[in-house]
N, C-alpha and C positions, 0 to 999 in steps of 0.2 A: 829396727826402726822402719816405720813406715813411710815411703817416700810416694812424691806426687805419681799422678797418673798411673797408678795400682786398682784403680775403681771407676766403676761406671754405675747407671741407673739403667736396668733394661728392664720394661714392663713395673714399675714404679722399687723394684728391688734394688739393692749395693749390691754389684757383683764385682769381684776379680775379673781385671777389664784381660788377663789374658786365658781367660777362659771363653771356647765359643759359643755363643746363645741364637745364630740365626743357622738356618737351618740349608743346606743347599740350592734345594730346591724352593728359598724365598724369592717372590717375587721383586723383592728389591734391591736383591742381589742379581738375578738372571735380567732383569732389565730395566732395573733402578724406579721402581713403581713407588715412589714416597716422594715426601719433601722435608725441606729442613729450616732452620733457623740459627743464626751465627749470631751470637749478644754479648756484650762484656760487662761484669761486676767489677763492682768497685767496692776492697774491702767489705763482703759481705753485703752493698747496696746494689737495687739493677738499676737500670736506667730506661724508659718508655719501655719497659716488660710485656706491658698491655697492648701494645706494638705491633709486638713480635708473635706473641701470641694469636691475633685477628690473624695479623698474614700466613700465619701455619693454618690453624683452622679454615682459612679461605683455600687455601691450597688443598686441603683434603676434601674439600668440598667440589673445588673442580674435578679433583679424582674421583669422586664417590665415595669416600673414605668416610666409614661410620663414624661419628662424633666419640669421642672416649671420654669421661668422668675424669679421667685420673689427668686430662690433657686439660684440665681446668685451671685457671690463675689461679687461686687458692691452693690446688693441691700442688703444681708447679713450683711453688715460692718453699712452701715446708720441704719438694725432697728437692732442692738445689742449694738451701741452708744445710742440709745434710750430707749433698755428696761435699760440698765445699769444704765442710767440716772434717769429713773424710777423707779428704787430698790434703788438708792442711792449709786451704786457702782463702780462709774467712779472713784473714788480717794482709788480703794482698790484692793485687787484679789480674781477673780470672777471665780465661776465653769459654765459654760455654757452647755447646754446639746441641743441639734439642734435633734429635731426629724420627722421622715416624715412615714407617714401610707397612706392606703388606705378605700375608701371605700367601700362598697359590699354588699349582701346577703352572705347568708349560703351558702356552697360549695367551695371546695380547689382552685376550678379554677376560675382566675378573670375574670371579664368582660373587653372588651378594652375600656369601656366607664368609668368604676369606675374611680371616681375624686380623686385627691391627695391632701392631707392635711399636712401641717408641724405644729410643735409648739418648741418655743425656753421659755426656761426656764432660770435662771441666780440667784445662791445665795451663797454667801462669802464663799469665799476659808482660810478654815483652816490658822494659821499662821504658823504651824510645824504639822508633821505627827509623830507617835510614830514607831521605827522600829516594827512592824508585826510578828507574830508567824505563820508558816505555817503549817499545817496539812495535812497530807496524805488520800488521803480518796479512799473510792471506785469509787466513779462516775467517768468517765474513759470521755477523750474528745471525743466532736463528729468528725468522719472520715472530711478530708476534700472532701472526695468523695462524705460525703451523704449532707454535706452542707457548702460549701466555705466559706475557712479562712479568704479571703481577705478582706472583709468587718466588720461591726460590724450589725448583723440581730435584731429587736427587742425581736422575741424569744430565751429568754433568760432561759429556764427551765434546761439545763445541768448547765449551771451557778448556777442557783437556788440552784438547789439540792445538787450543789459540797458545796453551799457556807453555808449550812445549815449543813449540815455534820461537817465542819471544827466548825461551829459554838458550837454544837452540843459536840465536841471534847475539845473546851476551845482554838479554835484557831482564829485567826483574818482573815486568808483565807485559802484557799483548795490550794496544790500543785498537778495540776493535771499531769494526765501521760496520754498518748494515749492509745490505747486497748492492745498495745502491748509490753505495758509499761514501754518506754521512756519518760522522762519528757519533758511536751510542756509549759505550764505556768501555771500562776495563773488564778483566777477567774478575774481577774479585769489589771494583769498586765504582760509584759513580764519578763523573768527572766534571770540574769546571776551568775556567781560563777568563782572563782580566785581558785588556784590550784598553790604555786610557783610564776611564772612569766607568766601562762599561763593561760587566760581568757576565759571560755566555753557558750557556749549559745546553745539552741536547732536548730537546723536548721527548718526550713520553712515546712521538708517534716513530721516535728511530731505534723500538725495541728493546729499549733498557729495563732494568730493573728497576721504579721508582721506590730505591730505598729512603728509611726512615730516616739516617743522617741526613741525605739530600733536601728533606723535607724541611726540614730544619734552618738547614744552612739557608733556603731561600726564602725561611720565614725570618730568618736576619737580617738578611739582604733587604728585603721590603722594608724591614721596620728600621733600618740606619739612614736611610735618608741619604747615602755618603755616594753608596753607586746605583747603576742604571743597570736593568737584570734583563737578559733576555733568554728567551727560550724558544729554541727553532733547530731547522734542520742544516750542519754544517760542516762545511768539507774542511781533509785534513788540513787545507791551506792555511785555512781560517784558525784554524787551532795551533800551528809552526808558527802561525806570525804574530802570536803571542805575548803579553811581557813576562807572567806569569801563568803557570798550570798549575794544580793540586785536583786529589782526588781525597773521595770520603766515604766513610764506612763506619760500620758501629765500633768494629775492633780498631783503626787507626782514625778515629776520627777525624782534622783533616790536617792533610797530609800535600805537603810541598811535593812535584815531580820536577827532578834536576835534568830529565831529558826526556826528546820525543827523538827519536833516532841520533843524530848529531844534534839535533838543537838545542842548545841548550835556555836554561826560563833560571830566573830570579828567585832561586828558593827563601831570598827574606822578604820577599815582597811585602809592603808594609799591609797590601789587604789580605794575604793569607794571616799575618802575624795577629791582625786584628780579627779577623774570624778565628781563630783558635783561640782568641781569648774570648769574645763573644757566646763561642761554643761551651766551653768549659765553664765559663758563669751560668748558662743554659742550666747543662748537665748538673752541675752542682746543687742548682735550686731546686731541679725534679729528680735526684735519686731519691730512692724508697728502700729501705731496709728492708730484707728478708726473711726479716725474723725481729718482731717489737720488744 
């Protein structure tokens, strides 16, 4: 019997995910020269596919990364109803990871002949997430001067280190802040916090990731009329004196935080409770089967 995560997609093929297909001497292996994208299905349906897709393509664009045919939304949608089908997980929710690198010799600077590689992976989505402890740590985010927020890069080592730390602490992720320490997000998610009637979020210019959930949530936010949204630059004070925290992401969409160090926040807060319903009416109206 076949059981989950036995298979991958590398270069648009099904392969035995424990067979190795990248090569040593890959570039995105010696110094993480690709990008990637984290999306979840629902029973066979994606959710803003099209999305996730722009922000991969924009990322290998800031790379240099030759455009690939097979990195098309059409061809994406047929083999990820395939590997799905192939893990077993067209009748469940699935974590998808879509990754693309390059390849090369040693040396920082690419060739314009190195060939591009993707692999798409896909294995069951949690049924509940636990609300999250967050931890303050040292590792401080990277500038978006020295390396743009807009994408998701495969080097991942300021992540690492944050995420080890919080670990390290007895926390479930790192709350990080920028050098000049404002809060930008989590290792893995965007973040907000309620305050009254008034909903805070980092603004764009304290190096976050502006994810696609995030996008979302604040197009709710505007069109409820219920609270006041802001977005700026804000110390950790500002975020401990909190009534409520939650973060958000495509894989836990949004998501209660039951602490910032000791602090603790109101995981039933009635406006988290009402943005996950909000959200999930969202999501329900715009999923797209993967296969008609």
């Amino acid at each position: 019997m076949e059981t989950n995560n036995n298979w991958l997609i590398f270069d648009g093929r099904i392969t035995p995910a424990d067979q190795p297909v990248v090569p040593v001497v890959s570039r995105g292996l010696m110094y993480g020269d690709g990008v990637f994208e984290t999306l979840r299905t629902y029973h066979g349906k994606t959710f803003l596919l099209e999305d996730h897709i722009a922000r991969l393509h924009s990322g290998m664009h800031i790379l240099g990364m030759a455009a690939e045919p097979d990195l098309e939304i059409e061809v994406l949608r047929d083999q990820l109803w395939k590997l799905l089908e192939k893990q077993q997980l067209i009748h469940k929710d699935a974590i998808i990871r879509l990754q693309v690198w390059r390849d090369g010799q040693r040396g920082y600077h690419p060739k314009d002949d190195n060939s591009t590689h993707y692999s798409i992976t896909a294995s069951a989505c949690p049924d509940d997430f636990s609300p999250p402890k967050l931890t303050i740590v040292d590792q401080r985010r990277i500038p978006s001067q020295s390396m743009p927020s807009s994408t998701k890069f495969t080097n991942g080592i300021n992540y690492i280190l944050a995420a080890q730390q919080a670990a390290d602490k007895g926390g479930d992720d790192a709350l990080m802040q920028t050098i000049d320490g404002f809060i930008s997000e989590t290792t893995i998610a965007n973040i907000f916090w309620i305050k009254g009637d008034v909903i805070f979020t980092p603004d764009e210019e304290c190096d976050l990731i502006p994810g696609i959930t995030r996008k979302i949530i604040l197009d709710i936010i505007e069109e409820s009329n219920r609270w006041k949204c802001r977005e700026g630059k804000y110390s950790l004070d500002h975020v401990l004196d909190a009534d409520a925290v939650w973060i958000c992401n495509s894989v836990r969409e949004v998501l209660a935080v039951e602490t910032i160090e000791d602090e603790k926040f109101d995981i039933d807060h009635s406006a988290i409770e009402e943005l996950q319903n909000r959200y999930t009416a969202f999501r329900e109206a715009n999923t797209k089967f993967l296969k008609s």
